[in-house]
C-alpha positions in Angstrom: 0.0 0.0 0.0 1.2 3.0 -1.0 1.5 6.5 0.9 -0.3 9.2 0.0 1.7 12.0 1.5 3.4 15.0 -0.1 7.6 15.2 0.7 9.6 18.0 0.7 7.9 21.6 1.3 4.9 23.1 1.6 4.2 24.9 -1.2 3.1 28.5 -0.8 0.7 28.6 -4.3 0.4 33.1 -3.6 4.5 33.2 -3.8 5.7 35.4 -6.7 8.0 32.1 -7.9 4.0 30.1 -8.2 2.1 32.9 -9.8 5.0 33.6 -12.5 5.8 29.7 -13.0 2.0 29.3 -13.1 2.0 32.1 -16.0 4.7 30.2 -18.1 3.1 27.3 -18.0 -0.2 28.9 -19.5 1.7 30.7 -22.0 3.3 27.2 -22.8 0.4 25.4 -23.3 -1.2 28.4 -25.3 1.6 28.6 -27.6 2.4 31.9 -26.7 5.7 31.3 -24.6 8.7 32.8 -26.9 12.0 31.6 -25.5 15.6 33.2 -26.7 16.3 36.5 -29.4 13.3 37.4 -31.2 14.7 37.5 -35.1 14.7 41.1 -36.8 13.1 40.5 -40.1 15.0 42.4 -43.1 18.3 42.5 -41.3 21.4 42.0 -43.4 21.5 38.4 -41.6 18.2 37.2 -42.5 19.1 38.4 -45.6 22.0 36.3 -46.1 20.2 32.9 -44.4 17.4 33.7 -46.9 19.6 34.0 -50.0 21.8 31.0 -48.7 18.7 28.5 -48.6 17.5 29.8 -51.9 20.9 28.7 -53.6 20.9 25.2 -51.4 17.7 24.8 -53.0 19.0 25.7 -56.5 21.8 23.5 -56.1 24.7 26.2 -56.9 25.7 26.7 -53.4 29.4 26.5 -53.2 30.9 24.8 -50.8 34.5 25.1 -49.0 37.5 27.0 -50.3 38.1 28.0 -53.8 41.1 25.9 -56.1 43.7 27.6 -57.3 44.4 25.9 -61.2 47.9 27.3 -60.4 48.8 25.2 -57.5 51.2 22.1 -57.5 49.1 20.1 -55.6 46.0 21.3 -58.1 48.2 20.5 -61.1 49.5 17.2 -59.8 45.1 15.8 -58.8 44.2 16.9 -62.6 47.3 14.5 -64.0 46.0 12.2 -62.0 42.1 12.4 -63.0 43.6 12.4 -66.4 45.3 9.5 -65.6 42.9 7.3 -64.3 40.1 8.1 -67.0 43.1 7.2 -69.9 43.8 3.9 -68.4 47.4 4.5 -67.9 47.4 5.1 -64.0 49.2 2.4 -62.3 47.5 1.3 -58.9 49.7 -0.6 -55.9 53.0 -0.6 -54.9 55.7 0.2 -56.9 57.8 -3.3 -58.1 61.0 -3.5 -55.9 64.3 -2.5 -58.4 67.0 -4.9 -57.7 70.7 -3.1 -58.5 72.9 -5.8 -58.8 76.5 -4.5 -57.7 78.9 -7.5 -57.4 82.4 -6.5 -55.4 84.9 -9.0 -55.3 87.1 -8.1 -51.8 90.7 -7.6 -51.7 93.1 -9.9 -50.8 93.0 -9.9 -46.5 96.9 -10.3 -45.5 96.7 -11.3 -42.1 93.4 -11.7 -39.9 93.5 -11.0 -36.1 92.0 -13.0 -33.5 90.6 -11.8 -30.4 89.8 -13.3 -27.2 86.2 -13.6 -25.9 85.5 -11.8 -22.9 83.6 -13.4 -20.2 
């Protein structure tokens, strides 16, 4: 069986803190309660958001910093596009180049030999 008593405080429902939470909840469930800036229509910023959608819903928004055709690193992705749509881009690892260098050692005169130390 359950308790049916209140915990905590009595709560004085004439307090300033009741009647003004008591107001915000009948604005809230009015739809009247307007929390945070209120938005100055025909600002330079709305404006700008405005224009912004309209080209996100046009499809020419641009996006991120502009190339430079100049640039090495520009220069050097095209070659590589051009590349790969040619067929002559080569993909993987490089083959490993074998230099074959065969020294023939001179002639040892006398060879030393040294004691192990324990």
């Amino acid at each position: 069986m359950k308790n049916s008593v209140k915990l905590g405080r009595k709560i004085n429902p004439n307090s300033a803190r009741q009647i003004r939470l008591a107001e915000l909840e009948a604005k809230r469930t009015n739809g009247e309660l307007r929390r945070g800036r209120p938005v100055v229509e025909g600002s330079a910023r709305q404006l700008r958001i405005a224009e912004l959608e309209a080209k996100r819903a046009n499809g020419t928004l641009l996006r991120g910093r502009p190339l430079n055709p100049n640039s090495k690193s520009f220069k050097r992705k095209l070659e590589l596009i051009n590349k790969r749509l040619n067929g002559t881009l080569k993909l993987g690892r490089p083959k490993k180049q074998i230099d074959v260098v065969v020294e023939v050692p001179a002639k040892v005169k006398s060879v030393k030999k040294v004691k192990a130390v324990k």
